[in-house]
KEBAKOL-204272 format. One record per residue (C-alpha): residue number from 0; residue in one letter; chain; x, y, z. Coordinates in pm, whole numbers, plus 32768, in hexadecimal, padded with zeros to 4 digits. Example, Ala and Ser with C-alpha at 12.3 -4.5 7.8 and 13.67 -1.06 7.14 Angstrom:
% KEBAKOL-204272
{num:0; residu:A; chaine:A; px:84CE; py:7E3E; pz:830C} .
{num:1; residu:S; chaine:A; px:8557; py:7F96; pz:82CA} .
***
This chain:
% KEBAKOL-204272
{num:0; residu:X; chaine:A; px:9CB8; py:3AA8; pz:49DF} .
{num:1; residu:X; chaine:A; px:9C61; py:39D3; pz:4B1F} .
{num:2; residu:X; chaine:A; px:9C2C; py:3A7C; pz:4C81} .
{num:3; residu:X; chaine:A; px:9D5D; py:39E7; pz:4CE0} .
{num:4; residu:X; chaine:A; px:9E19; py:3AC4; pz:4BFB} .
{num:5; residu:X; chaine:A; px:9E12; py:3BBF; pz:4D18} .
{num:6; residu:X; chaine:A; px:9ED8; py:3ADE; pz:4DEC} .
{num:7; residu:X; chaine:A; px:9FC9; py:3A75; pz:4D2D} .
{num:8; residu:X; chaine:A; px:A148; py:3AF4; pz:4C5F} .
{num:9; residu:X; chaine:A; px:A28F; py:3B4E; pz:4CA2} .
{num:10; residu:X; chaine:A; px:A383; py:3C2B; pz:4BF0} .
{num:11; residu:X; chaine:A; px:A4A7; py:3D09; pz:4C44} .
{num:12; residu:X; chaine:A; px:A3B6; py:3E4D; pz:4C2B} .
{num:13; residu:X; chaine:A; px:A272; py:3E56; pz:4D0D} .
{num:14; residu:X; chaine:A; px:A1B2; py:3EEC; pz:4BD2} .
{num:15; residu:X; chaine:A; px:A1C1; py:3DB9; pz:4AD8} .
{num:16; residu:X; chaine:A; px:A182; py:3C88; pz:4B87} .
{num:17; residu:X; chaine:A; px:A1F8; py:3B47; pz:4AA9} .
{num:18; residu:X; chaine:A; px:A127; py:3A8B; pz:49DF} .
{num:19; residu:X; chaine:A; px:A143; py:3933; pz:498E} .
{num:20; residu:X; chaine:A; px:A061; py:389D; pz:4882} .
{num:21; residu:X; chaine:A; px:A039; py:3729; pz:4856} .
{num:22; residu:X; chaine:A; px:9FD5; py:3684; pz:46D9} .
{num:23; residu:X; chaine:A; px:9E7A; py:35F3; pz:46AE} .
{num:24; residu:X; chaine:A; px:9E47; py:34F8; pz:4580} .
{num:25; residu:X; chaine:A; px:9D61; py:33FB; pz:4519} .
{num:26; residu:X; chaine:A; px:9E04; py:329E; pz:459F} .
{num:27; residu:X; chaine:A; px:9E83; py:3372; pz:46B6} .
{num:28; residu:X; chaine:A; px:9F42; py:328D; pz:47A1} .
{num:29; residu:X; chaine:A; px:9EAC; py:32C0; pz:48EC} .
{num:30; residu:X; chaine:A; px:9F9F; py:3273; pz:49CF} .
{num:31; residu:X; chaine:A; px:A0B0; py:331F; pz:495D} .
{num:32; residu:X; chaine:A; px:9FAE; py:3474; pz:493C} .
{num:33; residu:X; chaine:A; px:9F40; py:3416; pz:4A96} .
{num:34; residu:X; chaine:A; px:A0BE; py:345F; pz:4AF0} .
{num:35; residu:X; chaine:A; px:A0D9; py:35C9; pz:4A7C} .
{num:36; residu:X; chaine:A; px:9F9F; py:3614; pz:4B0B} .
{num:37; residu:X; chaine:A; px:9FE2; py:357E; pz:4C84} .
{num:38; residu:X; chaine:A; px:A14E; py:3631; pz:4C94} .
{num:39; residu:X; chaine:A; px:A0F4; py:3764; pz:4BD6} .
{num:40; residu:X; chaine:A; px:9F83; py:378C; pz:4BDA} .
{num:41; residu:X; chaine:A; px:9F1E; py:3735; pz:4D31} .
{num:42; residu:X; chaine:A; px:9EE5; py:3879; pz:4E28} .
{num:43; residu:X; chaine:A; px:9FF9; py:385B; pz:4F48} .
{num:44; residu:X; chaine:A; px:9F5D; py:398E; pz:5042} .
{num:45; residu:X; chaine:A; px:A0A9; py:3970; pz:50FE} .
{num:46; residu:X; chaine:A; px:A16A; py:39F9; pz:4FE0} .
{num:47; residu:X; chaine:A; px:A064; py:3AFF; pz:4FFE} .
{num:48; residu:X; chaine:A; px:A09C; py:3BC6; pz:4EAA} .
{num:49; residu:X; chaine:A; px:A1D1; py:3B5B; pz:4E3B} .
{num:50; residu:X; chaine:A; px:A17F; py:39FE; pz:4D8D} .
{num:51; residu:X; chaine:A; px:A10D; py:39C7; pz:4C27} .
{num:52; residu:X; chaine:A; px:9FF8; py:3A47; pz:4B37} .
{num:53; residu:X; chaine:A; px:9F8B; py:3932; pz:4A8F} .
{num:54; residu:X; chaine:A; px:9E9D; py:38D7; pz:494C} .
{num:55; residu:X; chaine:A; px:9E51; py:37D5; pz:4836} .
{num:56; residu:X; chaine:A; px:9E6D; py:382B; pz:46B6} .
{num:57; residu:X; chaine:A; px:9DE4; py:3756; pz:45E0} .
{num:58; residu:X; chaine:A; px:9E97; py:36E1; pz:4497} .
{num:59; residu:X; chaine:A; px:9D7E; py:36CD; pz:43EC} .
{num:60; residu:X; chaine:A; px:9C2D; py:3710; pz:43B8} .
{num:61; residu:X; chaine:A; px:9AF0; py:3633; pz:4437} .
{num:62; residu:X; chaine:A; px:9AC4; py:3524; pz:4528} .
{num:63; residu:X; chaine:A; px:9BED; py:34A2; pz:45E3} .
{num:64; residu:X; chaine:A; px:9BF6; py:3364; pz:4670} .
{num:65; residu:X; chaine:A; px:9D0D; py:32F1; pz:4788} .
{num:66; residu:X; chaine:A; px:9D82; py:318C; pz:47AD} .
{num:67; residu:X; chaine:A; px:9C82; py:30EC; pz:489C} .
{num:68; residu:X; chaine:A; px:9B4A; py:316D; pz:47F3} .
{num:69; residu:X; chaine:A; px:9B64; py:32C8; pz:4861} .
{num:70; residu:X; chaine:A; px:9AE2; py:3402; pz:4787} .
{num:71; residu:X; chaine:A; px:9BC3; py:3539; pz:47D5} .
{num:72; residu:X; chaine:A; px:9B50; py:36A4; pz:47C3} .
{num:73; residu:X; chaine:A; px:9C77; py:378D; pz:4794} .
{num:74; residu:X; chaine:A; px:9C7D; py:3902; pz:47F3} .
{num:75; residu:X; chaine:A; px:9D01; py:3958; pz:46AA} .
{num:76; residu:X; chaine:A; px:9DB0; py:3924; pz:4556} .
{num:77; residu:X; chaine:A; px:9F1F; py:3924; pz:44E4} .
{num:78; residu:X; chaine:A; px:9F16; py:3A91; pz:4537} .
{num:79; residu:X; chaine:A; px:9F4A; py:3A6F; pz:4690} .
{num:80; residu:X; chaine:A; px:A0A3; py:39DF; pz:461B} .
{num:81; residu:X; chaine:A; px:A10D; py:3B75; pz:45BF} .
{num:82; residu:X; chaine:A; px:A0D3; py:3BA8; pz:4740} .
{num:83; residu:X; chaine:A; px:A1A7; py:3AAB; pz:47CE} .
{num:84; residu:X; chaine:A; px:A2CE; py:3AAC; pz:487A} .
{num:85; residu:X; chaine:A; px:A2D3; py:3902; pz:489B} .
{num:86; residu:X; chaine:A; px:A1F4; py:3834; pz:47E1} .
{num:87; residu:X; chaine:A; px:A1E4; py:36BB; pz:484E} .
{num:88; residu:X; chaine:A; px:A1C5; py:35C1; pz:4714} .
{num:89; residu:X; chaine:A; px:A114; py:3475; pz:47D5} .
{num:90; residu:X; chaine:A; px:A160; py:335E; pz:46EB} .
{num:91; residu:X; chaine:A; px:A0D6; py:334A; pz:4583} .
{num:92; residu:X; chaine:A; px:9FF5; py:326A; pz:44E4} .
{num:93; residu:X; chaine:A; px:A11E; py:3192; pz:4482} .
{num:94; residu:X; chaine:A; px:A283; py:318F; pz:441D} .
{num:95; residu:X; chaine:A; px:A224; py:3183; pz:4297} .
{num:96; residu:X; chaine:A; px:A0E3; py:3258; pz:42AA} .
{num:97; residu:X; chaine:A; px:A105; py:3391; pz:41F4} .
{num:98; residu:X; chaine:A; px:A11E; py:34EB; pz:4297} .
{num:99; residu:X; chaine:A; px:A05F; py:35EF; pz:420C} .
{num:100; residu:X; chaine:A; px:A11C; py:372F; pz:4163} .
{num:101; residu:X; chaine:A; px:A063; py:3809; pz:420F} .
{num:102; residu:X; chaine:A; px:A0D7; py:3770; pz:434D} .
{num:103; residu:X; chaine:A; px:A24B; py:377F; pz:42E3} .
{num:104; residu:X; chaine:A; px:A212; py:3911; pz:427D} .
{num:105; residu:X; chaine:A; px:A19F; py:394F; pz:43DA} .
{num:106; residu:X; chaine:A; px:A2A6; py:3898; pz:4460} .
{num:107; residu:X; chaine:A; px:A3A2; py:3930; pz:43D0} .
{num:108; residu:X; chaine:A; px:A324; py:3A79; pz:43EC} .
{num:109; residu:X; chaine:A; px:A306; py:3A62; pz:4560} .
{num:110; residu:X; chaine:A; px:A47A; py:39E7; pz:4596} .
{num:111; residu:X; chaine:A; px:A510; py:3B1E; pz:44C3} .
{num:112; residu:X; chaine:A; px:A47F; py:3BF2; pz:45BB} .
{num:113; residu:X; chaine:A; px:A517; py:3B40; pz:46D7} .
{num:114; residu:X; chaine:A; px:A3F7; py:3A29; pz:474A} .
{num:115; residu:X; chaine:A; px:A45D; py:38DF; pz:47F8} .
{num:116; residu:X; chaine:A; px:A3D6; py:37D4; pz:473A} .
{num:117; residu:X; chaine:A; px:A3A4; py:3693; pz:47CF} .
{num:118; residu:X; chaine:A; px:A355; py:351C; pz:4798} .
{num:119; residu:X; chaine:A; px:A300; py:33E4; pz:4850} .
{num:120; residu:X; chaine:A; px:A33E; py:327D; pz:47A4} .
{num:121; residu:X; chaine:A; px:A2D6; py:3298; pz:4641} .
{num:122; residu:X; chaine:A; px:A271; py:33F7; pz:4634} .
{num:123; residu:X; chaine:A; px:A3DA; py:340B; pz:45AC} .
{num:124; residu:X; chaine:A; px:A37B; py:33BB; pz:4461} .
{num:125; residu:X; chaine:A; px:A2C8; py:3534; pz:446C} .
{num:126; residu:X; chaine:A; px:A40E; py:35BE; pz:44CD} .
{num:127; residu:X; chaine:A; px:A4A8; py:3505; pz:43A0} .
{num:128; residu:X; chaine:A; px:A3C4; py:354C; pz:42A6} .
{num:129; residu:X; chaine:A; px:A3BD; py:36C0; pz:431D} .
{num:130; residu:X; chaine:A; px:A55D; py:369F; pz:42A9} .
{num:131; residu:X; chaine:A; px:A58A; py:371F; pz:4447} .
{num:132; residu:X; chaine:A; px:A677; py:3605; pz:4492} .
{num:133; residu:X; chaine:A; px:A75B; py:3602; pz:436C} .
{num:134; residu:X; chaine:A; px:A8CD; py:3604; pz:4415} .
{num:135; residu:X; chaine:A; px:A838; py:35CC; pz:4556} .
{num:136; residu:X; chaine:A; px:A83D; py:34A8; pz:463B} .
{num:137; residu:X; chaine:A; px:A6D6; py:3433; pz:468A} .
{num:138; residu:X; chaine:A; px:A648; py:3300; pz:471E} .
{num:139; residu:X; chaine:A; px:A4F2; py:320A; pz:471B} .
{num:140; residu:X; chaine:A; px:A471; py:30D5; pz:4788} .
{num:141; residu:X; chaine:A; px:A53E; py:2FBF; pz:4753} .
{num:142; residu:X; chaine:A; px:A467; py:2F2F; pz:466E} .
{num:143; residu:X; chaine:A; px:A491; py:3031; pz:4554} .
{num:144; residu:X; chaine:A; px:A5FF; py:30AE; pz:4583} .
{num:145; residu:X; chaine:A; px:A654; py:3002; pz:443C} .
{num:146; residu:X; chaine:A; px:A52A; py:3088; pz:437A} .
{num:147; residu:X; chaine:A; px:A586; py:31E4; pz:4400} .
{num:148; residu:X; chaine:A; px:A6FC; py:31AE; pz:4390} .
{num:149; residu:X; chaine:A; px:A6C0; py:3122; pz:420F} .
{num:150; residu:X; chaine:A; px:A5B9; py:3224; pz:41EA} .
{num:151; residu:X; chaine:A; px:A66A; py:3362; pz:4262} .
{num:152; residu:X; chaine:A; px:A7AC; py:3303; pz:4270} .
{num:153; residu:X; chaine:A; px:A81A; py:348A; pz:428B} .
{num:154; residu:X; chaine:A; px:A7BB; py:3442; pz:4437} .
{num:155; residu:X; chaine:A; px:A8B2; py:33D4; pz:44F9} .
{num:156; residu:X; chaine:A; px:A7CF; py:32B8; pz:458F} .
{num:157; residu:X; chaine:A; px:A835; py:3233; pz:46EE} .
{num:158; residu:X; chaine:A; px:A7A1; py:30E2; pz:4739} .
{num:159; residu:X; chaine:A; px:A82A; py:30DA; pz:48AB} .
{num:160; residu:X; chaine:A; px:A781; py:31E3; pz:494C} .
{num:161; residu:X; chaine:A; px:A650; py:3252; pz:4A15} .
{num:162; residu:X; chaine:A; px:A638; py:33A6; pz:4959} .
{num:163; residu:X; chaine:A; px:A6F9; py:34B7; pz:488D} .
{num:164; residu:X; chaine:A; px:A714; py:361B; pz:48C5} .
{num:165; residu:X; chaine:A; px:A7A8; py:36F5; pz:47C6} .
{num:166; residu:X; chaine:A; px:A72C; py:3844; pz:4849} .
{num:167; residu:X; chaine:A; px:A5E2; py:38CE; pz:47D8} .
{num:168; residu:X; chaine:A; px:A5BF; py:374C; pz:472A} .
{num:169; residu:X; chaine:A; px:A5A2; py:362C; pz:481C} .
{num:170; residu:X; chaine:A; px:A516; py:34C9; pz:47CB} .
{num:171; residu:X; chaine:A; px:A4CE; py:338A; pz:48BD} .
{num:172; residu:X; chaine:A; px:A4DD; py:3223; pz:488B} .
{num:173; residu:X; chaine:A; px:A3AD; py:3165; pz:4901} .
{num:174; residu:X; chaine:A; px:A26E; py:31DF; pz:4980} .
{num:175; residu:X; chaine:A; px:A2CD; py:31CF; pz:4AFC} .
{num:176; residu:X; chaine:A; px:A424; py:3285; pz:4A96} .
{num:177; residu:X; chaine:A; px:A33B; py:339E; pz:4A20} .
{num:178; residu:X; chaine:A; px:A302; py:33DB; pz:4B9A} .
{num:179; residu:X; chaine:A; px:A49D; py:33D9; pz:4BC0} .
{num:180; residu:X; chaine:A; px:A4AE; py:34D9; pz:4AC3} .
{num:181; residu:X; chaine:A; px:A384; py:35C1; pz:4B35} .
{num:182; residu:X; chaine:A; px:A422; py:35C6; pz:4C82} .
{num:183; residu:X; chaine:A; px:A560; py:360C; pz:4C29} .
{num:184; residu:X; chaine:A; px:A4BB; py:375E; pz:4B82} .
{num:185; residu:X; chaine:A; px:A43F; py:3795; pz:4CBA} .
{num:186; residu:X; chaine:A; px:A55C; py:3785; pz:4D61} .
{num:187; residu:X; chaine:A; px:A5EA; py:387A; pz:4C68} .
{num:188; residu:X; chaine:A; px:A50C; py:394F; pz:4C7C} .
{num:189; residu:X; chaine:A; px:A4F4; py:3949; pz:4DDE} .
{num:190; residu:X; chaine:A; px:A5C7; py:38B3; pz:4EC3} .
{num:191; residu:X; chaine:A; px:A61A; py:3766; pz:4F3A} .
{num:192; residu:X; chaine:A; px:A546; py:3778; pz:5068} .
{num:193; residu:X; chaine:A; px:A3E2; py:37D0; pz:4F97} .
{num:194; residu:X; chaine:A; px:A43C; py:36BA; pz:4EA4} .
{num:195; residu:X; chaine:A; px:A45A; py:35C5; pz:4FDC} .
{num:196; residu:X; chaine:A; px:A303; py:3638; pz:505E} .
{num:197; residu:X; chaine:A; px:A28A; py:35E8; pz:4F0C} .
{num:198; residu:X; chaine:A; px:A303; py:34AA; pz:4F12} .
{num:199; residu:X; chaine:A; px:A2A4; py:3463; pz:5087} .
{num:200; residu:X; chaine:A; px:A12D; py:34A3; pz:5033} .
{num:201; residu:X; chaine:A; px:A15F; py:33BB; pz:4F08} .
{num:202; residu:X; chaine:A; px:A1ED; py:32C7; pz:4FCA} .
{num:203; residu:X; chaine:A; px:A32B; py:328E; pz:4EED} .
{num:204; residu:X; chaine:A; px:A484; py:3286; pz:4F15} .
{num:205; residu:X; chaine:A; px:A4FE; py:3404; pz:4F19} .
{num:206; residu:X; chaine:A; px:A609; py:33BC; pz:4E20} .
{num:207; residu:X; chaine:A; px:A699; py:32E1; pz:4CF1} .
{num:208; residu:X; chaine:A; px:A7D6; py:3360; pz:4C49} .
{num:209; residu:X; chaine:A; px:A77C; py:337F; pz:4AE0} .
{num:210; residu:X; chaine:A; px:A89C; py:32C0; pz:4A95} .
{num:211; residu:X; chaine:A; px:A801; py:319B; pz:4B41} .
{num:212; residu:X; chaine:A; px:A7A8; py:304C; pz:4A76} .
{num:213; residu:X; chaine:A; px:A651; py:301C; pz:49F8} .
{num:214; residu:X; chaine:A; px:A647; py:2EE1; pz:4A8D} .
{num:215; residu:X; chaine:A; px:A566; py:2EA0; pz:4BA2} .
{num:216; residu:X; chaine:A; px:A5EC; py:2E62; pz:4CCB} .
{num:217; residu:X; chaine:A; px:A4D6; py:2DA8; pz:4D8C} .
{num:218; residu:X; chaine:A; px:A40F; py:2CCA; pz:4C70} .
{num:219; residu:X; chaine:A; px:A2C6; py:2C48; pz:4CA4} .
{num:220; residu:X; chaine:A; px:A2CF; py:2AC6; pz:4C63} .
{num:221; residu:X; chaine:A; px:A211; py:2A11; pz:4B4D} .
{num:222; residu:X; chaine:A; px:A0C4; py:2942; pz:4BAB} .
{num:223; residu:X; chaine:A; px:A147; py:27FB; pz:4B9B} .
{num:224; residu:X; chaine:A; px:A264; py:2866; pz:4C94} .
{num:225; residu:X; chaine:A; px:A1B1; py:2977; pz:4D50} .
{num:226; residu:X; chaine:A; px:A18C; py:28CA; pz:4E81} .
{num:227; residu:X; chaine:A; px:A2ED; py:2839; pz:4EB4} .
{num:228; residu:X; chaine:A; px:A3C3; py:293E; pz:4E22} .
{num:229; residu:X; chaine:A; px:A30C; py:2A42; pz:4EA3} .
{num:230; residu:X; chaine:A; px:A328; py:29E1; pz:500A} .
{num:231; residu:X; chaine:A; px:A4A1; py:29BE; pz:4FB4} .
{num:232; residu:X; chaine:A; px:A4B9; py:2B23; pz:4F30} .
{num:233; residu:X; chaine:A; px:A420; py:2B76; pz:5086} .
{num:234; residu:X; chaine:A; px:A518; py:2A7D; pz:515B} .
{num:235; residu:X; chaine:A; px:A65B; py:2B2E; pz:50A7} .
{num:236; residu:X; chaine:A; px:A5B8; py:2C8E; pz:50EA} .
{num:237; residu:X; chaine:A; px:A5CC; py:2C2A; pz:5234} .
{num:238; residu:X; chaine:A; px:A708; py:2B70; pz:5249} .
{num:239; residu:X; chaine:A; px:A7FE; py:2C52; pz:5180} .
{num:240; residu:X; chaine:A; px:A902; py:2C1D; pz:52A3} .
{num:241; residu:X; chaine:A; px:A92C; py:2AA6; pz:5235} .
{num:242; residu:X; chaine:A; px:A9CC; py:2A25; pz:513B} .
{num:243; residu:X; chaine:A; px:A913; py:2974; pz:502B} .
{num:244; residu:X; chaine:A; px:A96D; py:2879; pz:4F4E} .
{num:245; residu:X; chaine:A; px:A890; py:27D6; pz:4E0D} .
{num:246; residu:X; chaine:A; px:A88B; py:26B7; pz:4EDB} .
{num:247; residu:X; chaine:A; px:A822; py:2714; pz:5018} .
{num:248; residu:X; chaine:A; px:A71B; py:27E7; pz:4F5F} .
{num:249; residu:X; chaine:A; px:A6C7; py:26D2; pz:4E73} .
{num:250; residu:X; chaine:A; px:A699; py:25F6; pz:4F85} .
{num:251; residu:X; chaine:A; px:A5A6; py:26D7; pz:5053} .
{num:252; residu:X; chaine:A; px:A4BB; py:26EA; pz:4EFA} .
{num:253; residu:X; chaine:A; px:A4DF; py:258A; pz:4EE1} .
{num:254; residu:X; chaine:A; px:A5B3; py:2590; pz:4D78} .
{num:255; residu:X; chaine:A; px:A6B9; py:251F; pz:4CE2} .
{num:256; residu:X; chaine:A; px:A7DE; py:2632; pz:4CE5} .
{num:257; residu:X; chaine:A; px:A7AC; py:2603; pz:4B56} .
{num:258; residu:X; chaine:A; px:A66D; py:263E; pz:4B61} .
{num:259; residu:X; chaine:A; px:A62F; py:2706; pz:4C4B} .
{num:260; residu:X; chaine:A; px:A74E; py:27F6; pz:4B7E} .
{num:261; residu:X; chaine:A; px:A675; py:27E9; pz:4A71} .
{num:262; residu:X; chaine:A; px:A524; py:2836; pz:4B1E} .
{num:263; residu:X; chaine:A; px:A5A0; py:2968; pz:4BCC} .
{num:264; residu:X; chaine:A; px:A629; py:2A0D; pz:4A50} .
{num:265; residu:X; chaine:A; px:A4EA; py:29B7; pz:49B7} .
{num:266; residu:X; chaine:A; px:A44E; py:2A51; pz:4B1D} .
{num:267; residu:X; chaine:A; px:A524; py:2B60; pz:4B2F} .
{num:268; residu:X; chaine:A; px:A606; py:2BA7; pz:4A0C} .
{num:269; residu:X; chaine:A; px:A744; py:2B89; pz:4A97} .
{num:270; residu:X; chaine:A; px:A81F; py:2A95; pz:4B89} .
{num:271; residu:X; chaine:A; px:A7EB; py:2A4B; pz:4D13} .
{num:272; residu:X; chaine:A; px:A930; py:2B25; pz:4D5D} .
{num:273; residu:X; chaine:A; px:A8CC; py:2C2F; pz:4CA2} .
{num:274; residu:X; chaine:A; px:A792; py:2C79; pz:4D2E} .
{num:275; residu:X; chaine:A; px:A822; py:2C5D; pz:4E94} .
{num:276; residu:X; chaine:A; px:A923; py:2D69; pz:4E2E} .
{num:277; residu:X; chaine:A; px:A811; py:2E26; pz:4DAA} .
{num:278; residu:X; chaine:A; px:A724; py:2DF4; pz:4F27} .
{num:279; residu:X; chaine:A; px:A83E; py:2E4E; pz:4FED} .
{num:280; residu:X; chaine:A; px:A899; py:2F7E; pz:4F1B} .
{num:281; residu:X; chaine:A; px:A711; py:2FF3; pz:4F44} .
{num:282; residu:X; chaine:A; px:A736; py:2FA2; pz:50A6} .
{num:283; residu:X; chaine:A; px:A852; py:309D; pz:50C3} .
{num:284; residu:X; chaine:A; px:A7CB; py:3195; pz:4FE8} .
{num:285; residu:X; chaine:A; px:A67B; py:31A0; pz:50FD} .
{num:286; residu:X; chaine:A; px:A762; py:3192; pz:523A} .
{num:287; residu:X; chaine:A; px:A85A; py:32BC; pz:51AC} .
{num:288; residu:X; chaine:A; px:A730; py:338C; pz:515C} .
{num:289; residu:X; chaine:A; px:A65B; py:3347; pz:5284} .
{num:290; residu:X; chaine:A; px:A734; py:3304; pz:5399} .
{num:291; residu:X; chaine:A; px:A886; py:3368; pz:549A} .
{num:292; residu:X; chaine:A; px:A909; py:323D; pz:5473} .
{num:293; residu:X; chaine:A; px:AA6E; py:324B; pz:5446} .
{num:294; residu:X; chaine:A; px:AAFD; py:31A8; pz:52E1} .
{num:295; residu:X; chaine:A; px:ABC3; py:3084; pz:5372} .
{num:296; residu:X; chaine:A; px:AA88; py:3035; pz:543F} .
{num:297; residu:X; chaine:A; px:A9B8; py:304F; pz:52EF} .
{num:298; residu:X; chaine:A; px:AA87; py:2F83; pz:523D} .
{num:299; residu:X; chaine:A; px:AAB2; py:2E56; pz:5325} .
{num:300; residu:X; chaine:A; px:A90D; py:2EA7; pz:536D} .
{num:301; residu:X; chaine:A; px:A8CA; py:2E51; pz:51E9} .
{num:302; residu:X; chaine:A; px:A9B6; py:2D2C; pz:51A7} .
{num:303; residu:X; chaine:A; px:AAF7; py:2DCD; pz:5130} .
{num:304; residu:X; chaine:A; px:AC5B; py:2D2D; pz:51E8} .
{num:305; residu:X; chaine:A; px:ACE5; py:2E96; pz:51F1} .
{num:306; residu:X; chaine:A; px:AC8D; py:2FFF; pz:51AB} .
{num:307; residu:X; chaine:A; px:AD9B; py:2FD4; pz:50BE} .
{num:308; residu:X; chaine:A; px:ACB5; py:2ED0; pz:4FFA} .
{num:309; residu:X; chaine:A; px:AB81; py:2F94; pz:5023} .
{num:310; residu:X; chaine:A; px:AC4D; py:30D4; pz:4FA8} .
{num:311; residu:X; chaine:A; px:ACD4; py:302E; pz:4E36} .
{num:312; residu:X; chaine:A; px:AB5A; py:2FAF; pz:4DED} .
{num:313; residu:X; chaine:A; px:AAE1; py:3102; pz:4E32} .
{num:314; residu:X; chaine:A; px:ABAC; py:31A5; pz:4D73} .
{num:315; residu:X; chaine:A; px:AB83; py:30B4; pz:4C47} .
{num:316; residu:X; chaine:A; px:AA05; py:30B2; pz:4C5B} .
{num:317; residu:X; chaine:A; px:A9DB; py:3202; pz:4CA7} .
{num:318; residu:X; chaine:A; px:AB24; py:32D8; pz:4C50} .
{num:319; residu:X; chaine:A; px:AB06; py:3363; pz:4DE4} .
{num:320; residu:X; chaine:A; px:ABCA; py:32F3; pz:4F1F} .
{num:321; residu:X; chaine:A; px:AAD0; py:32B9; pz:5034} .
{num:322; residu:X; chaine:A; px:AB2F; py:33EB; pz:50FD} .
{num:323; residu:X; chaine:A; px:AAF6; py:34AC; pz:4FA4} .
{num:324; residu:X; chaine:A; px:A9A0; py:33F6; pz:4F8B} .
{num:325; residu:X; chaine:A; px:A933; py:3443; pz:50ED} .
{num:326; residu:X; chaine:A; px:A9B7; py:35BB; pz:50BE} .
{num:327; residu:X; chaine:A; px:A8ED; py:35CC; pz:4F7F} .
{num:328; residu:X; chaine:A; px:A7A6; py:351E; pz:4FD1} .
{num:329; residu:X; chaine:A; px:A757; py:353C; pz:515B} .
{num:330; residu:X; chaine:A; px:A6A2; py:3673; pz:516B} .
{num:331; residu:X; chaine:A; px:A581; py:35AA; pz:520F} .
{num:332; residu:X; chaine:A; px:A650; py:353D; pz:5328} .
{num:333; residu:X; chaine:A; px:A67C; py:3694; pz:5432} .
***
């Protein structure tokens, strides 16, 4: 076990301090592992004693090599899995790639005795194979929602949503969701206040409903559009007040509204309006969190014509009213 083992847990009794083990494999995806290991394996001296204990199993035997070139030297075996109170599945070697039985025993056996199991992106398909998710609703990437739903089609599989939690078995979408899901453990665990520390030092936003679409809500452009639709992602950033039409935005790119339409989908995946809903909802979500600003003020600060407005998007995007999202997520602000 590392030094930092020490330093690290948290549990209702002072004696057991809990452990969280993330899954080593061969083909390990690296970013996703690099995501259990910065919220859960990282020492945090201000939480003094009361954060994690944290180690690596490996799934199998030999050398493992990580996404990027990386060789990975785990503390132990599956064994550490029979210690566990959350074990952290990050990714899998691919939606179709098999998942060894001796994985799925120690899976299984660890959430009998009460262990949180859970996944980032495709590390689902361990969850699946280890039958964990049958009657459940789970989640992935976008990308394999429909191999996940003709393959187990026992799991309730919802496409729209950042991640799942079913109680001791949770699952996120994409890779960067991982980090939704890992703090929202946190903040179970915890409090909301720790998890918003967490997320200050990793310079995210403190919060994403799970329930939130999977769709990204600032999009990087494409090379051949880079330069002009990227400054215009900037411009509306900083414009959400005004209102924006495809012409006047087609015109500042120098398009035709038709194509200009069609260059922001195949930029963006979705429609000019859209994604200036989607800004000025992101907007709010940062000023409600972080700020005293009253919600009329925050509405007509973001782009919205009334609270009223502001209040029905809210509510359909994130199943919250602001004043419920503000009461819910501003532990940063004093």
């Amino acid at each position: 076990m590392p030094d930092n083992s020490k330093k690290m847990t948290i549990s209702p009794s002072p004696e057991r301090k809990h452990f969280v083990v993330a899954l080593a494999y061969d083909g390990l995806c690296t970013f996703e592992f690099g995501v259990a290991v910065e919220i859960f394996g990282l020492p945090r001296p201000e939480m003094g004693e009361r954060w994690y204990r944290f180690a690596v199993a490996a799934v199998e035997e030999g050398d493992l090599h990580a996404t990027g070139g990386i060789r990975v030297v785990a503390q132990g075996g599956l064994e550490l899995l029979a210690q566990a109170d959350t074990i952290v599945v990050p990714g899998w070697r691919g939606a179709n790639a098999p998942v060894p039985a001796t994985l799925c025993q120690a899976l299984r056996a660890a959430s009998l005795r009460g262990a949180r199991v859970i996944s980032i992106c495709s590390g689902v398909f361990v969850l699946a194979a280890a039958g964990l998710l049958n009657g459940r609703k789970a989640t992935t990437h976008w990308r394999y929602v429909s191999t996940l739903r003709q393959a187990y089609p026992a799991i309730d599989v919802v496409e729209d949503a950042l991640y799942c939690d079913e109680g001791n078995v949770m699952s996120s979408a994409g890779s960067a969701a991982g980090i939704d899901l890992c703090l929202h453990v946190v903040r179970k665990d915890f409090d909301r206040e720790v998890a918003n520390n967490v997320a200050q030092r990793l310079v995210v936003q403190p919060h994403r409903a799970g329930s939130q679409t999977q769709n990204v809500a600032e999009p990087v452009a494409r090379a051949r559009e880079s330069e002009s639709l990227g400054q215009l992602f900037d411009f509306i950033r900083q414009q959400l007040t005004q209102s924006h039409t495809v012409e006047t935005l087609a015109r500042r790119v120098g398009m035709s509204p038709r194509t200009f339409l069609r260059r922001f989908a195949e930029s963006t995946g979705t429609t000019p309006a859209k994604w200036i809903l989607q800004a000025r909802l992101q907007r709010a979500q940062t000023l409600l969190a972080q700020s005293r600003l009253t919600i009329d003020v925050i509405a007509a600060e973001v782009g919205f014509s009334t609270s009223a407005l502001m209040r029905y998007h809210f509510q359909r995007q994130f199943a919250l009213t602001p004043a419920a999202y503000r009461k819910k997520f501003s532990g940063a602000v004093k």
